[in-house]
N, C-alpha and C positions, 0 to 999 in steps of 0.2 A: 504494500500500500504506500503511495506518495502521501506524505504526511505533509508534505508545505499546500497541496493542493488541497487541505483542508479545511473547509468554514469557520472551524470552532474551534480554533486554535487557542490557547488559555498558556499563560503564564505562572510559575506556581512561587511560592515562597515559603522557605524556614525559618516559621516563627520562631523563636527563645525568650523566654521571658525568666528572669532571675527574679526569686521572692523569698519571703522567709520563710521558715519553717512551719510545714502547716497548709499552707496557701494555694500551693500547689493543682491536687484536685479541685478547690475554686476554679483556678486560673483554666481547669481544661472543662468543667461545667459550664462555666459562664463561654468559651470560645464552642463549645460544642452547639448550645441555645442560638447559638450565633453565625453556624453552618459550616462549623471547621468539624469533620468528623470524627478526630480521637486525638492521641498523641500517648507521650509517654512523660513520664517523671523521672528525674536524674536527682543525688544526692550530693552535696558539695558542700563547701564552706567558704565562706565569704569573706575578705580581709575590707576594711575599714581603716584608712590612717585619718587619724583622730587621736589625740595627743592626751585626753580626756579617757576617752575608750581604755587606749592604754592604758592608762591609769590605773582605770579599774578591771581591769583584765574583760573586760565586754569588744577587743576589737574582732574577733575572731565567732562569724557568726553562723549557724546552721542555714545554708540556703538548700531551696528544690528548685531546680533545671525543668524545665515545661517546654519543649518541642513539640509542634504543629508542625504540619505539613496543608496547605492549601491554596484555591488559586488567588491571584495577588489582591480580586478585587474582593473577594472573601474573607482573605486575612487584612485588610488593612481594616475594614470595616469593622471587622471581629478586633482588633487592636484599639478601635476608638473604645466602645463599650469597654474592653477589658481596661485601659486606663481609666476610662470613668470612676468605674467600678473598685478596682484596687489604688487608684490614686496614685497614679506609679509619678504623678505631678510635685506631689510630698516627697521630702526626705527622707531615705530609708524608707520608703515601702515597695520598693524593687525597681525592675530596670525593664527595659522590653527593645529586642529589636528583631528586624527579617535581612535574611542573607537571598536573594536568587538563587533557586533550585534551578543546577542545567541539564537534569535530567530523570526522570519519577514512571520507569517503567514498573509494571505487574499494575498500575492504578485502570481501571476503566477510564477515566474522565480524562488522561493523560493522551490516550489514543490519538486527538489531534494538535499536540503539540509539538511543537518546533521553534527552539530556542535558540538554532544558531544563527549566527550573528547579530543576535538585540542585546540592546543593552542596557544596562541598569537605569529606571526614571528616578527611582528615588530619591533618597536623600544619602548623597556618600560625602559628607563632611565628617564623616566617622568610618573607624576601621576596628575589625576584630581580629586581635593576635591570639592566636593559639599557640601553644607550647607545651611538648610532649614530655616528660619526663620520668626517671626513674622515681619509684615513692622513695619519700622523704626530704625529696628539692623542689619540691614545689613552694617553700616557703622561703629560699634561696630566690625563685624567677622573680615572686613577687619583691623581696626588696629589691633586686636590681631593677625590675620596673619603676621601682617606688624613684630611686635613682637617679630614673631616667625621665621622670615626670606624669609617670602615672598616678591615680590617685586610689588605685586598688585593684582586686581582680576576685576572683573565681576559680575556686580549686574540688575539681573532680576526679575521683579514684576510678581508675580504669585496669586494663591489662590486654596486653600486648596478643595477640592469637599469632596463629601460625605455628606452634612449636614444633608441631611433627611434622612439618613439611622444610621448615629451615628454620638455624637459632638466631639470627639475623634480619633487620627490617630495617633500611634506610640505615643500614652499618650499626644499629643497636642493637643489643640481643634484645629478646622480646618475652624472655621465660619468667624474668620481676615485676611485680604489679608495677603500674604507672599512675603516675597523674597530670592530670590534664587540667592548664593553668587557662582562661579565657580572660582577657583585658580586650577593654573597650574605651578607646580614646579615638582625640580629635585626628586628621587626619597629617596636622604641620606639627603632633607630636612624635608622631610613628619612629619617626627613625631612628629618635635620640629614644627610646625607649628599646626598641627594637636591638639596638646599637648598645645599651648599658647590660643586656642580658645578655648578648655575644660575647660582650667582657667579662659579666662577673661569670658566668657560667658554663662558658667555653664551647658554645652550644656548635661551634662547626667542627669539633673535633670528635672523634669517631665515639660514639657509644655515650656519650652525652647528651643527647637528646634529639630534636625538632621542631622548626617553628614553620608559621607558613601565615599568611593576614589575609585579610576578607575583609572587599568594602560591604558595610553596609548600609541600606538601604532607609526603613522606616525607625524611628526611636523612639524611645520615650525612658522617663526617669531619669534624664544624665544632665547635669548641671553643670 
């Protein structure tokens, strides 16, 4: 089937919404009422630089990961309400952004899409760093972000697959859990942040980790 010669060509997007503990099922309730059809919940922890926090040992918070998958006009609309609703406008009451999906096979509704060569309408004055790491430097990426002019991030326990097929993935073995650090800044910080994690944490040398950035699109909650 020629998919460009298709009427009903749809664009899709990967919602993330960061919220605190708890919030989570809200967050896929209220998007579901909303005509986004499911999603999943991720567990992570949230870093906070706040000199106060510190203080009181409150900088280090339980966040839940909310990934959607829907089409763009879908998910932005399902993103007003969802702001509404959790006030992701407020301080600390979470964060929300969509990355472009460039590609959503096994979906029915996908059948007439075709994404190549468009390109992002949204809002890309922001970028999301991701960074792969072995557990227990994950709190290592975020100071050096911190560093570099971040003002926090996102840290999810993951683990590496593939072991029986090879002990190696992008030159790091893959057999120790991981974690998975997500920062989300402006886009004339990127580099110097980008840039203080390659220093402190020597992420181009072998078995040290991986980064990779992604403009995004729609926001919300970022000050």
């Amino acid at each position: 089937m020629e998919l460009r010669n298709c009427p009903d060509k749809k664009e899709f997007e990967l919602i993330c919404i960061i919220v605190n503990f708890g919030l989570g099922s809200k967050a896929i309730k209220l998007a579901k009422k909303n005509g986004v059809s499911g999603g999943t919940v991720l567990l992570g922890k949230g870093t906070i630089k706040n000199r106060f926090l510190e203080f009181l040992e409150l900088n280090d918070t339980s966040k839940e990961i909310v990934l959607l998958i829907a089409d763009k006009t879908t998910a932005y609309q399902a993103l007003t309400i969802l702001n509404k609703e959790l006030a992701f406008h407020k301080p600390n009451h979470g964060i929300a952004f969509t990355i472009s999906v460039a590609d959503l096979p096994g979906n029915r509704s996908y059948q007439c899409q075709d994404n190549k060569g468009k390109k992002s309408e949204g809002n890309t004055m922001y970028q999301a760093i991701f960074t792969i790491v072995d557990r227990g430097n994950a709190e290592d990426v975020i100071e050096a972000a911190n560093k570099g002019g971040a003002r926090g991030g996102t840290i999810i326990n993951a683990r590496g697959s593939g072991i029986h097929e090879t002990h190696t993935l992008f030159s790091m073995a893959i057999e120790p859990e991981k974690e998975l650090v997500v920062i989300i800044s402006k886009k004339d910080q990127i580099d110097s942040i980008v840039a203080s994690i390659r220093e402190h944490i020597h992420i181009d040398a072998p078995g040290k980790g991986i980064i990779f950035i992604l403009d995004v699109n729609k926001t919300y909650g970022l000050f």
